[in-house]
N, CA, C and O atoms as a Maestro MAE file, in Angstrom:
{
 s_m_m2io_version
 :::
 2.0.0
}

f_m_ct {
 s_m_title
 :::
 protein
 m_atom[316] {
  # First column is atom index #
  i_m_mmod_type
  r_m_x_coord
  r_m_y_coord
  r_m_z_coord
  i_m_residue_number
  s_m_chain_name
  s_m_pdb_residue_name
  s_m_pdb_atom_name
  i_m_atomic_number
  :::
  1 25 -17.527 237.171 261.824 1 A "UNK " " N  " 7
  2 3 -16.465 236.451 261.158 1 A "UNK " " CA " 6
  3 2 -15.995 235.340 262.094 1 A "UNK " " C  " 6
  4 15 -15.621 235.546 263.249 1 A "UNK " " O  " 8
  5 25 -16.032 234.435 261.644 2 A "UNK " " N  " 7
  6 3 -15.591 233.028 262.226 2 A "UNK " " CA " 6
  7 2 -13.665 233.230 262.587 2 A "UNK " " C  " 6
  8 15 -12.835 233.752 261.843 2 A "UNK " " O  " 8
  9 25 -13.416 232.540 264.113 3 A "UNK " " N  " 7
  10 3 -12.366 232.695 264.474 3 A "UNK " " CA " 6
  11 2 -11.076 232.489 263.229 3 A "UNK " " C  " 6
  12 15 -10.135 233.206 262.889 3 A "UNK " " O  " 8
  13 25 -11.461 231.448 262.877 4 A "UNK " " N  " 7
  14 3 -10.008 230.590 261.878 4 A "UNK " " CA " 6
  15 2 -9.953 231.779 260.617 4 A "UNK " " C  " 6
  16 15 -8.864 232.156 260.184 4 A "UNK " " O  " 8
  17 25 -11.274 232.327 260.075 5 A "UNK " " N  " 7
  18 3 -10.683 233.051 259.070 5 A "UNK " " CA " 6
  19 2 -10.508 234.521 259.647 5 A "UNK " " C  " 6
  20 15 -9.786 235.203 258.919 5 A "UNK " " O  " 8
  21 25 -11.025 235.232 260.857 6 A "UNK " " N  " 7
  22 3 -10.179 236.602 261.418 6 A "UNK " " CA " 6
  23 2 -8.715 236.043 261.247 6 A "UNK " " C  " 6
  24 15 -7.703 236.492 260.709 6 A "UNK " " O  " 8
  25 25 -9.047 234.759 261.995 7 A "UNK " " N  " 7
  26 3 -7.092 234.438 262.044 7 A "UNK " " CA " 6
  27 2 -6.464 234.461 260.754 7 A "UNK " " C  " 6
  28 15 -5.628 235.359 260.648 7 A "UNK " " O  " 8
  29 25 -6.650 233.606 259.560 8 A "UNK " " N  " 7
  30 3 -6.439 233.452 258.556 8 A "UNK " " CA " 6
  31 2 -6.649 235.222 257.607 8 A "UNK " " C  " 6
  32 15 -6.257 235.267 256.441 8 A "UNK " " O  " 8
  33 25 -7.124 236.212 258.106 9 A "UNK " " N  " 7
  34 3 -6.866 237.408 257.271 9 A "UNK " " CA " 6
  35 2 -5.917 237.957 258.585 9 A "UNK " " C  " 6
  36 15 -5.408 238.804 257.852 9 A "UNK " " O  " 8
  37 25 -5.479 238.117 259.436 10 A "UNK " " N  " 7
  38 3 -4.531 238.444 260.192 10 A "UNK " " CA " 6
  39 2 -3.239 238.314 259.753 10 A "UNK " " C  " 6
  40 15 -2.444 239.236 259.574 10 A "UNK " " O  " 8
  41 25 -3.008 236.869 259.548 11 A "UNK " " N  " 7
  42 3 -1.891 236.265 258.988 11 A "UNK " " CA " 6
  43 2 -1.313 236.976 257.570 11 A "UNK " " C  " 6
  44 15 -0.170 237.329 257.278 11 A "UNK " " O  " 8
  45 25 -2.676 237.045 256.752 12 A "UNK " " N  " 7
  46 3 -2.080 237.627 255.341 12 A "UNK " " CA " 6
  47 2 -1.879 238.879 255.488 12 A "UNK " " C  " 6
  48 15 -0.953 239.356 254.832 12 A "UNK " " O  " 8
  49 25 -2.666 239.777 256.374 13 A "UNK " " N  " 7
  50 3 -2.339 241.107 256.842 13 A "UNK " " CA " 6
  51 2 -0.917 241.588 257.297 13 A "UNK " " C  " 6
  52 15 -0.492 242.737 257.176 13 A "UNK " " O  " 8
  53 25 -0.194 240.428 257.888 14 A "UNK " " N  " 7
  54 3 0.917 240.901 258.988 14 A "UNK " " CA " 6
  55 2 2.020 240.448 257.515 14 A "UNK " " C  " 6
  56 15 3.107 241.026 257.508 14 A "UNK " " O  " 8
  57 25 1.754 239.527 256.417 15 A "UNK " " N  " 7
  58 3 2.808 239.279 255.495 15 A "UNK " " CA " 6
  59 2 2.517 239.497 254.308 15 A "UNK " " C  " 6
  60 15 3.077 238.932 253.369 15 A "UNK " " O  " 8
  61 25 1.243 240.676 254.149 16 A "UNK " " N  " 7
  62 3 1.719 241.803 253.169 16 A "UNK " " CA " 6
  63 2 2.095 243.007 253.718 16 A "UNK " " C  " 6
  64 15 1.991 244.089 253.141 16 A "UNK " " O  " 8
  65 25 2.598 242.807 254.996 17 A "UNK " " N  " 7
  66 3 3.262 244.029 255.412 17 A "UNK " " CA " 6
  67 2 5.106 243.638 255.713 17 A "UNK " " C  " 6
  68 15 5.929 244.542 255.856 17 A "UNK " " O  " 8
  69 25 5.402 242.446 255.753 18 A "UNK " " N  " 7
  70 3 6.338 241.985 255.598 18 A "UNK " " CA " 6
  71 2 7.065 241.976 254.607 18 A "UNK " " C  " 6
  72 15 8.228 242.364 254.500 18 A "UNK " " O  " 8
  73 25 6.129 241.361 253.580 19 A "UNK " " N  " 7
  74 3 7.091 241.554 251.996 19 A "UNK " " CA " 6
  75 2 6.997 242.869 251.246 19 A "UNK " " C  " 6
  76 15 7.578 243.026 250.172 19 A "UNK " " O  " 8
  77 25 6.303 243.760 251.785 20 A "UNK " " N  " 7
  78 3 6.042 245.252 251.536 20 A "UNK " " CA " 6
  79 2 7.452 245.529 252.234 20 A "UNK " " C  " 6
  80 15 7.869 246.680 252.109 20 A "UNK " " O  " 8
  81 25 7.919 244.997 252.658 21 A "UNK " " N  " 7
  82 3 9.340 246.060 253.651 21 A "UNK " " CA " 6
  83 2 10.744 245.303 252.948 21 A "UNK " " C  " 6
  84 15 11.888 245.387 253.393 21 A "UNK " " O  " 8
  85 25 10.343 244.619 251.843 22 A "UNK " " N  " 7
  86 3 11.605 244.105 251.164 22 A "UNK " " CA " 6
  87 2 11.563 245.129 249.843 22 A "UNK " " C  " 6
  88 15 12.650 245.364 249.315 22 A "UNK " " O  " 8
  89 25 10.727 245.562 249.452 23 A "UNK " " N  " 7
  90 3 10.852 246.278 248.321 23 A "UNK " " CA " 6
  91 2 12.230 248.053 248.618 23 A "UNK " " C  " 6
  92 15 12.347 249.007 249.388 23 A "UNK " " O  " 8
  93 25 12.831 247.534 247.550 24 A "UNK " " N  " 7
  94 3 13.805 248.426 247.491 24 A "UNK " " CA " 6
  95 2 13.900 249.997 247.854 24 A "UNK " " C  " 6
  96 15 14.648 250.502 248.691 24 A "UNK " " O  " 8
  97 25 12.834 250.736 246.911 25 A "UNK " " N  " 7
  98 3 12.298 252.095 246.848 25 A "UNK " " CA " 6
  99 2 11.534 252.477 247.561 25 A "UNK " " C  " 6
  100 15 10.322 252.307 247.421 25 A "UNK " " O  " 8
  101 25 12.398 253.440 249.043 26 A "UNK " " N  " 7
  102 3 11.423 254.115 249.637 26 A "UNK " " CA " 6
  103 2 10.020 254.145 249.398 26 A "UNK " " C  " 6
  104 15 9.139 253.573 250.040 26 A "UNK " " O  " 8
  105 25 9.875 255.165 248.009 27 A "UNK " " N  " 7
  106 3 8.391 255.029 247.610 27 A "UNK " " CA " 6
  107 2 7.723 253.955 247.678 27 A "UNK " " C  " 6
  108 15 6.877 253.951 248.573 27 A "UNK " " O  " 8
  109 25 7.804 252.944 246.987 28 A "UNK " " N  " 7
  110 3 7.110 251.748 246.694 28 A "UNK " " CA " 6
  111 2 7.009 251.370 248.114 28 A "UNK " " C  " 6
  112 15 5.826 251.164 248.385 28 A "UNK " " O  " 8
  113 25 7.672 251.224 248.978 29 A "UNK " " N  " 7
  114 3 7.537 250.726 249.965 29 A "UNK " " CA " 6
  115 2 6.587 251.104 250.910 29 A "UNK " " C  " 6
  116 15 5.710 250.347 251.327 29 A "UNK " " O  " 8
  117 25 6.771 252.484 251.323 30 A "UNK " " N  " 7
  118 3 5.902 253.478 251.912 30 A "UNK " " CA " 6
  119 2 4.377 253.302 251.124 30 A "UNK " " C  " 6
  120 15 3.419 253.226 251.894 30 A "UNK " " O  " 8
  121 25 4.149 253.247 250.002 31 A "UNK " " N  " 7
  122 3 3.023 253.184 249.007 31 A "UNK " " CA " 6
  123 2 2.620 251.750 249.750 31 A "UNK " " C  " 6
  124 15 1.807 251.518 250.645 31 A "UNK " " O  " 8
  125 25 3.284 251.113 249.206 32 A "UNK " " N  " 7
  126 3 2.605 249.470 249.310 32 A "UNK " " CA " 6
  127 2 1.853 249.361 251.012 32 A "UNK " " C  " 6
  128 15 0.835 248.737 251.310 32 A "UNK " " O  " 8
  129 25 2.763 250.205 251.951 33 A "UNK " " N  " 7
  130 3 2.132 249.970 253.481 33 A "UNK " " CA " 6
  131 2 1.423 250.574 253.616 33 A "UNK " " C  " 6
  132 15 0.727 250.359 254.608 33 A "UNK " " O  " 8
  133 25 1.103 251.667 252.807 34 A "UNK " " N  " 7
  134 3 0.059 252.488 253.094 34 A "UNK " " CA " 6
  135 2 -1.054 251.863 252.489 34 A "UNK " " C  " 6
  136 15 -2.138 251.957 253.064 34 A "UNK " " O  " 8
  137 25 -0.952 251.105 251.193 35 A "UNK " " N  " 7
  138 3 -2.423 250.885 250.547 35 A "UNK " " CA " 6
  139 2 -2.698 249.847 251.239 35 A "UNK " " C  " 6
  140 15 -3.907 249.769 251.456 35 A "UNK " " O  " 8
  141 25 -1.952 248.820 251.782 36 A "UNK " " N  " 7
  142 3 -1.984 247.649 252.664 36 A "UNK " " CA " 6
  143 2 -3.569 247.865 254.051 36 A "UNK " " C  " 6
  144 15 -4.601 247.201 254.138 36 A "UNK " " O  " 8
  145 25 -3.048 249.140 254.961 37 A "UNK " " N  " 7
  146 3 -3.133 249.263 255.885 37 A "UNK " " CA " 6
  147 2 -4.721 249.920 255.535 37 A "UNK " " C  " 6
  148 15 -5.759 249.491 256.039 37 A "UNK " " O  " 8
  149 25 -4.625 251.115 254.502 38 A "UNK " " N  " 7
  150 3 -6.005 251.862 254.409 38 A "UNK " " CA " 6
  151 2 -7.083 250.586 254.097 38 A "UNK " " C  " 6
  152 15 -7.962 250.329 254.920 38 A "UNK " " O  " 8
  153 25 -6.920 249.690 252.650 39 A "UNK " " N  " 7
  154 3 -7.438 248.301 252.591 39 A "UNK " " CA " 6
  155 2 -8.488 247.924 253.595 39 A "UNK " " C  " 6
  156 15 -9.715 247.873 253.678 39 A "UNK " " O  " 8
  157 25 -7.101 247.610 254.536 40 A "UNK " " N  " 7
  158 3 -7.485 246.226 255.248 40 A "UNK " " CA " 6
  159 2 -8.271 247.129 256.588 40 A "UNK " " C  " 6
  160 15 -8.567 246.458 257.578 40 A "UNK " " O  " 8
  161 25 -8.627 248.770 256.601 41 A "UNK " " N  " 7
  162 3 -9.184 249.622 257.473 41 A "UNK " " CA " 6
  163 2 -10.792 249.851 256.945 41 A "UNK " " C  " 6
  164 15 -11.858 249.988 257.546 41 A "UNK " " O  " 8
  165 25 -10.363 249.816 255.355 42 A "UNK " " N  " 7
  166 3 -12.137 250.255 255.023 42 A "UNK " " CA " 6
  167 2 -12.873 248.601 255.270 42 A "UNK " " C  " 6
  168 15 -13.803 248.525 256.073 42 A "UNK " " O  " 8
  169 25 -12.396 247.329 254.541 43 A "UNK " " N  " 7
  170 3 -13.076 246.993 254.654 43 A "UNK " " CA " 6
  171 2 -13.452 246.032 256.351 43 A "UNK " " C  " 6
  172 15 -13.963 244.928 256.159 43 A "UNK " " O  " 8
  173 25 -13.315 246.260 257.239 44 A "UNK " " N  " 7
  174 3 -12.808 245.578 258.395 44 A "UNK " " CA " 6
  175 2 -14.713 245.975 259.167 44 A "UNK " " C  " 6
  176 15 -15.067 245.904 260.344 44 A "UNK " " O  " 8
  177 25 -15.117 246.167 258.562 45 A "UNK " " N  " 7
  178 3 -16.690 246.067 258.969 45 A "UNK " " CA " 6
  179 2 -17.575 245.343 258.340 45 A "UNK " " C  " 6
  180 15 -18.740 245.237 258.724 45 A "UNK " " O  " 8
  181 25 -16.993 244.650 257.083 46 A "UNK " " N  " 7
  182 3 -17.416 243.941 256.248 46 A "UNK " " CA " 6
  183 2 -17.971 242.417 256.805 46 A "UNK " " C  " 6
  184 15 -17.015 241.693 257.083 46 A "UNK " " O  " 8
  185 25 -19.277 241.782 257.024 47 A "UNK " " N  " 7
  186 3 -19.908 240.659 257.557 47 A "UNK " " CA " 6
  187 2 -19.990 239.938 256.462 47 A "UNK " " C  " 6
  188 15 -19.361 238.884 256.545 47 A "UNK " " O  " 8
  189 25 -20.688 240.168 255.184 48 A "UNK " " N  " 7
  190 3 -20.638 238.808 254.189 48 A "UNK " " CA " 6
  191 2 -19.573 237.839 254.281 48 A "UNK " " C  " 6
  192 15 -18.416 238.258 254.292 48 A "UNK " " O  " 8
  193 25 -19.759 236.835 254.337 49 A "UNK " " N  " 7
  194 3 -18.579 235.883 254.532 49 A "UNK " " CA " 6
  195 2 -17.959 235.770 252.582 49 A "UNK " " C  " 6
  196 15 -16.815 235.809 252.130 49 A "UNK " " O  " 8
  197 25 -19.189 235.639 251.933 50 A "UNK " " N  " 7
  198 3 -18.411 235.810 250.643 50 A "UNK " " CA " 6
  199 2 -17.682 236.840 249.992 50 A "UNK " " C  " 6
  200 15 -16.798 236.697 249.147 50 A "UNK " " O  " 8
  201 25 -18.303 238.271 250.639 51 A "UNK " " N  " 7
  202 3 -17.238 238.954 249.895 51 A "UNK " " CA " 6
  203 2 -15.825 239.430 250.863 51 A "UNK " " C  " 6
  204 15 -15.024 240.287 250.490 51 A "UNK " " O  " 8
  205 25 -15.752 238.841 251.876 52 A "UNK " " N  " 7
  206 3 -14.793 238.591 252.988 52 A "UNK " " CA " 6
  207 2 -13.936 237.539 252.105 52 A "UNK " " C  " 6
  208 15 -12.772 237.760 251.769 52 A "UNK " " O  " 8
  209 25 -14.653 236.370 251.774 53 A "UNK " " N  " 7
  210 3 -13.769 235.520 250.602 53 A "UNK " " CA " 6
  211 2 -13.417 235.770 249.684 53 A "UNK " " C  " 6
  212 15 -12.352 235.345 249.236 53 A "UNK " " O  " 8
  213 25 -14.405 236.767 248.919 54 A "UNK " " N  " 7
  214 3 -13.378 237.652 247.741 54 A "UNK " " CA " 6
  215 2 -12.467 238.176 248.150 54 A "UNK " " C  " 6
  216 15 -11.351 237.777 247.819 54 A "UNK " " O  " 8
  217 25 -12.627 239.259 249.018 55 A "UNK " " N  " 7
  218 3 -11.607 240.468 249.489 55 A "UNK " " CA " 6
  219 2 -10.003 239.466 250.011 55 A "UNK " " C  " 6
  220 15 -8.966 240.086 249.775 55 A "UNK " " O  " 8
  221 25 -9.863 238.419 250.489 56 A "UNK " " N  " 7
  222 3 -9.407 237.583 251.060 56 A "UNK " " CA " 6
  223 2 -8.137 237.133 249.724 56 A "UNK " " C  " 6
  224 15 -6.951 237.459 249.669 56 A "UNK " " O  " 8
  225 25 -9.064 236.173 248.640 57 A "UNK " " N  " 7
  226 3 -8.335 235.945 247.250 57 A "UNK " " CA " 6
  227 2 -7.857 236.995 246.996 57 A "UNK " " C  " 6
  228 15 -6.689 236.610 246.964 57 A "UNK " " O  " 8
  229 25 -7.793 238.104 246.768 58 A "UNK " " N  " 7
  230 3 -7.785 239.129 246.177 58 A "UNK " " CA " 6
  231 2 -6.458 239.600 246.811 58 A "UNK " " C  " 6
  232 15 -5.410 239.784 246.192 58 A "UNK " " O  " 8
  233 25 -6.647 239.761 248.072 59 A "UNK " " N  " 7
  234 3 -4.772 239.735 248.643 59 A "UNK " " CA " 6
  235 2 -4.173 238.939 248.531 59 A "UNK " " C  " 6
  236 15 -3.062 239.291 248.134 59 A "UNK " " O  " 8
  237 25 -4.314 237.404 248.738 60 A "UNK " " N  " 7
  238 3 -3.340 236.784 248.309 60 A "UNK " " CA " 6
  239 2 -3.287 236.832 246.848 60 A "UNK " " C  " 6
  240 15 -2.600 235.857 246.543 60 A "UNK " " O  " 8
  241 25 -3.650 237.453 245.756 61 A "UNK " " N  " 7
  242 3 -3.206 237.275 244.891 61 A "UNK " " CA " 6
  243 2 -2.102 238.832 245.013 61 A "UNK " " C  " 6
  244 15 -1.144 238.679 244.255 61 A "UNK " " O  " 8
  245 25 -2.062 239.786 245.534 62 A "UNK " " N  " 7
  246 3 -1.180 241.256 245.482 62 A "UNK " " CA " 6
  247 2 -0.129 240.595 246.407 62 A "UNK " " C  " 6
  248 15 1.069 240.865 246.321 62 A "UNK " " O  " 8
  249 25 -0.730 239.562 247.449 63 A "UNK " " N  " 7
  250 3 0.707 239.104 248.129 63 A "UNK " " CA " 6
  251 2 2.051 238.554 247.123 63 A "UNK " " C  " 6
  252 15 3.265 238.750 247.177 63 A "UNK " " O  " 8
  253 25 1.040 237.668 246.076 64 A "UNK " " N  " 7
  254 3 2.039 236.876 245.625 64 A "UNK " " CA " 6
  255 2 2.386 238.039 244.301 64 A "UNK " " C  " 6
  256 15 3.288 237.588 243.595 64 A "UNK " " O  " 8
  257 25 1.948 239.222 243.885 65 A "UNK " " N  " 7
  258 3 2.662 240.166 242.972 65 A "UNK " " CA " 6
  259 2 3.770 240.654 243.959 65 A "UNK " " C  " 6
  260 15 4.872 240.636 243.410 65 A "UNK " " O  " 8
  261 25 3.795 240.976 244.929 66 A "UNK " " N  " 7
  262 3 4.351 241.436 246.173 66 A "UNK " " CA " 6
  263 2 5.588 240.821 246.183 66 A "UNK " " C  " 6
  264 15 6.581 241.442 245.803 66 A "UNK " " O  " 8
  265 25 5.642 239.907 246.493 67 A "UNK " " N  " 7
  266 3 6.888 238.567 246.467 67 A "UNK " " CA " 6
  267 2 7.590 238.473 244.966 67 A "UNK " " C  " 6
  268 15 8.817 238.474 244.869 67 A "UNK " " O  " 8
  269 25 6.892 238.408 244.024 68 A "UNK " " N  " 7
  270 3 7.171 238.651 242.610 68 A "UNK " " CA " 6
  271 2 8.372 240.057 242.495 68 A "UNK " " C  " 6
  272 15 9.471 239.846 241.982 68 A "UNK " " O  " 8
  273 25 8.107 241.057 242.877 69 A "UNK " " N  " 7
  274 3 8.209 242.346 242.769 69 A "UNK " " CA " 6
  275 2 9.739 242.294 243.558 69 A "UNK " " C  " 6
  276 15 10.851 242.405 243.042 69 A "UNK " " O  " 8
  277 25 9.385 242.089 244.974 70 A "UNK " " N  " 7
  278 3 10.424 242.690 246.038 70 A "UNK " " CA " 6
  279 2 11.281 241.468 246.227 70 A "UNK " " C  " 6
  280 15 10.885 240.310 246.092 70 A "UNK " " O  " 8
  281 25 12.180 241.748 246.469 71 A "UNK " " N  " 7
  282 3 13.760 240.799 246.776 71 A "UNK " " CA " 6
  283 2 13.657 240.950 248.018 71 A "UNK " " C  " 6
  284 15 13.514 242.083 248.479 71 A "UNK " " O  " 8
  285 25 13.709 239.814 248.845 72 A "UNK " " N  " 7
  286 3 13.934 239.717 250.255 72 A "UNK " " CA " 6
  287 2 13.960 238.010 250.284 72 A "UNK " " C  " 6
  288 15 12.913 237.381 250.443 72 A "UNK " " O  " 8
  289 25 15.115 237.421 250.134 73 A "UNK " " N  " 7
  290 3 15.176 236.075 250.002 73 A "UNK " " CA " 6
  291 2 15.684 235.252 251.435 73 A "UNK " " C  " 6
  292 15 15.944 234.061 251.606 73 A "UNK " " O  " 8
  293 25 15.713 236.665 252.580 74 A "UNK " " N  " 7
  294 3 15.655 236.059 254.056 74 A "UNK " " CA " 6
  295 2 14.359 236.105 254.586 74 A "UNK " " C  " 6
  296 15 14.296 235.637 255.723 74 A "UNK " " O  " 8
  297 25 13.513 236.440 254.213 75 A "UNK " " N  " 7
  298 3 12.266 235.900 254.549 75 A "UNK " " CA " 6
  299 2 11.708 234.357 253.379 75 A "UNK " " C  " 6
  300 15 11.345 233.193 253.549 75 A "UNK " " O  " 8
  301 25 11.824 234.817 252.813 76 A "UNK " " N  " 7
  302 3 11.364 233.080 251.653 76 A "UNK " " CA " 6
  303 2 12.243 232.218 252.383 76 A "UNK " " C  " 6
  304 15 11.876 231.043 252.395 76 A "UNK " " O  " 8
  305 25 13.331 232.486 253.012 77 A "UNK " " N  " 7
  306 3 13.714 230.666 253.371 77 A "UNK " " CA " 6
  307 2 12.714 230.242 254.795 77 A "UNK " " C  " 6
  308 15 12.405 229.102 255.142 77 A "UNK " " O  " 8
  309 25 12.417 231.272 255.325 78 A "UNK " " N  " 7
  310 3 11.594 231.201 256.817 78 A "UNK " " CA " 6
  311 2 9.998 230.379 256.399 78 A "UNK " " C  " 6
  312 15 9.422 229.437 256.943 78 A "UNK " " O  " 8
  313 25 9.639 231.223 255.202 79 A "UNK " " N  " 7
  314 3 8.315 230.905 254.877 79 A "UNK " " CA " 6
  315 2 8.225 229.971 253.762 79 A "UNK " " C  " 6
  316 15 7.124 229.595 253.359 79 A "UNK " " O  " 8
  :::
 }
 m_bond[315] {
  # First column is bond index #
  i_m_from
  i_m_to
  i_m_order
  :::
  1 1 2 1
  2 2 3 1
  3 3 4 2
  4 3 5 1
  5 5 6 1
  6 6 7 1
  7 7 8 2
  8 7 9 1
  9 9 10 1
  10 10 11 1
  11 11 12 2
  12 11 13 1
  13 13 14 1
  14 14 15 1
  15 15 16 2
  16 15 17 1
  17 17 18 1
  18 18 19 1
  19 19 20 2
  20 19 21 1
  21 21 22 1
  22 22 23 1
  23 23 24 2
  24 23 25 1
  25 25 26 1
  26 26 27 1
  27 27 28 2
  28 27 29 1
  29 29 30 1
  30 30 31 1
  31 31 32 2
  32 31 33 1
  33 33 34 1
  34 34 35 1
  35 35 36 2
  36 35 37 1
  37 37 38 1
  38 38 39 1
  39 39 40 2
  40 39 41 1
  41 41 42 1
  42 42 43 1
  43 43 44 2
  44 43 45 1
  45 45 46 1
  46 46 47 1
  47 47 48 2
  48 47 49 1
  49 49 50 1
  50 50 51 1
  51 51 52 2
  52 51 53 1
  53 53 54 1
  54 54 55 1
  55 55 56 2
  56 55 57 1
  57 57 58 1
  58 58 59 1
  59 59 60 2
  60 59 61 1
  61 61 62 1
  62 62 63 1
  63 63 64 2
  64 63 65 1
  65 65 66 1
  66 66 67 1
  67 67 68 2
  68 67 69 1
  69 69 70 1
  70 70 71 1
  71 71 72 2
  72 71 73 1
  73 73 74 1
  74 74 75 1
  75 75 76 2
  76 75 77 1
  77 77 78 1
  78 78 79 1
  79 79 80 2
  80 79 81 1
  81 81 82 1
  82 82 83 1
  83 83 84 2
  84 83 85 1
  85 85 86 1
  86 86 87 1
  87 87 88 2
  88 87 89 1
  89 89 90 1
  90 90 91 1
  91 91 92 2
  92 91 93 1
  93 93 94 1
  94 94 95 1
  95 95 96 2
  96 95 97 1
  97 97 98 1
  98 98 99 1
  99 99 100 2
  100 99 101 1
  101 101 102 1
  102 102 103 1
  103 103 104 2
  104 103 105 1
  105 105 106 1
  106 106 107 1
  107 107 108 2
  108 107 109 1
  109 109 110 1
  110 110 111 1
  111 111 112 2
  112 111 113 1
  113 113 114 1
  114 114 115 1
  115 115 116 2
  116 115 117 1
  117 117 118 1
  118 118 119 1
  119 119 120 2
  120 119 121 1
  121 121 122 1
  122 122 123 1
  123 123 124 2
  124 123 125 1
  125 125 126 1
  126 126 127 1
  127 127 128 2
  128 127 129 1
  129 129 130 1
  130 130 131 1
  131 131 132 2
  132 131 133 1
  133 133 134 1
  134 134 135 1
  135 135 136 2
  136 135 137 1
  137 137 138 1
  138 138 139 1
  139 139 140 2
  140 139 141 1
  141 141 142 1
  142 142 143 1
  143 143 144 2
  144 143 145 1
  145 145 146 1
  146 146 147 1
  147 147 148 2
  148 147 149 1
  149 149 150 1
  150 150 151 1
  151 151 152 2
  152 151 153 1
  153 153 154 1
  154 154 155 1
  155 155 156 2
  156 155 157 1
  157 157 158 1
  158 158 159 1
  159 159 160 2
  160 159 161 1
  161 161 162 1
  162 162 163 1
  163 163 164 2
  164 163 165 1
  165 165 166 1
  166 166 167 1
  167 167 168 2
  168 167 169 1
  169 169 170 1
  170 170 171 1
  171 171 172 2
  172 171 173 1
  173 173 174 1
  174 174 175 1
  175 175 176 2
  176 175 177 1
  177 177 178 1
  178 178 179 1
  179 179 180 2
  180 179 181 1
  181 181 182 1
  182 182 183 1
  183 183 184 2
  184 183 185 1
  185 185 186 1
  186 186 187 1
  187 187 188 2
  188 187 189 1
  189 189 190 1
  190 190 191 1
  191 191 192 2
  192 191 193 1
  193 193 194 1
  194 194 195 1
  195 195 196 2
  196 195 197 1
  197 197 198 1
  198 198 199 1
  199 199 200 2
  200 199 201 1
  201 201 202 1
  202 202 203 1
  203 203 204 2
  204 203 205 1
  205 205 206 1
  206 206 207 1
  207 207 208 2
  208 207 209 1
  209 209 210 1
  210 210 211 1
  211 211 212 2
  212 211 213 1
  213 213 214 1
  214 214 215 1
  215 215 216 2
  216 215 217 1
  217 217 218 1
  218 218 219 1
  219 219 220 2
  220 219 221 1
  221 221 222 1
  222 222 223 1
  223 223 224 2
  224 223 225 1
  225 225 226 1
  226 226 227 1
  227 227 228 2
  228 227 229 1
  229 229 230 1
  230 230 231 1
  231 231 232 2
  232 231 233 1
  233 233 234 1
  234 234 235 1
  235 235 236 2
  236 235 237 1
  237 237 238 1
  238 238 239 1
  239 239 240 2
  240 239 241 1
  241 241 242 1
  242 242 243 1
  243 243 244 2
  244 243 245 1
  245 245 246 1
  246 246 247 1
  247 247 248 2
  248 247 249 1
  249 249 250 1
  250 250 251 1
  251 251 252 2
  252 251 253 1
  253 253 254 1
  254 254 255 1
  255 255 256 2
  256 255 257 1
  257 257 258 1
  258 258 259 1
  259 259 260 2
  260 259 261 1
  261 261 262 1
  262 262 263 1
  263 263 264 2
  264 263 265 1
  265 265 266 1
  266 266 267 1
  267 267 268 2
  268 267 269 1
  269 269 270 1
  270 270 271 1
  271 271 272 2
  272 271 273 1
  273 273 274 1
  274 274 275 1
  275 275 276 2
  276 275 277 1
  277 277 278 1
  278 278 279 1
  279 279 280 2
  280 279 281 1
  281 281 282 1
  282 282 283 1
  283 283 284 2
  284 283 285 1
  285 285 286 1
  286 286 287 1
  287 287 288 2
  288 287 289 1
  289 289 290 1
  290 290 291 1
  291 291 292 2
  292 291 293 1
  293 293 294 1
  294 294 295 1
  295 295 296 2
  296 295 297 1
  297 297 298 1
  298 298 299 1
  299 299 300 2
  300 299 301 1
  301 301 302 1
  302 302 303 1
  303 303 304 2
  304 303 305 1
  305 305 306 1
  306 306 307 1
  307 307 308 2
  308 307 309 1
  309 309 310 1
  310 310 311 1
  311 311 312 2
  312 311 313 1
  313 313 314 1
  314 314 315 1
  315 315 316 2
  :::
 }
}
């Protein structure tokens, strides 16, 4: 995996774990970090660069349900 995109799935890694910690309900919250973390554990051996680019879209699209979902409007003014 090429430096800029390890970096570039790092980044989305560390802020779907961010907006995972605005969600209200224990559960949901605990849930969301957990599916976050197992995720981003299975596939982390993964070399295709394309399905590294799928897997990639694919969180930012749960990021932005994520943000949708959870209220935390002191992080949105930062980001």
């Amino acid at each position: 995996m090429a430096a800029s995109s390890r970096a570039q799935v790092l980044r989305l890694y560390r802020a779907l774990l961010r907006e995972s910690q605005c969600f209200s309900s224990y559960n949901y919250r605990t849930y969301a970090i957990r599916r976050i973390r197992d995720a981003f554990r299975e596939n982390k051996s993964i070399k295709d660069s394309e399905k590294i680019e799928e897997l990639v879209n694919k969180a930012k699209a749960n990021l932005e349900v994520i943000r949708r979902q959870a209220e935390c409007p002191s992080l949105r003014e930062v980001t």
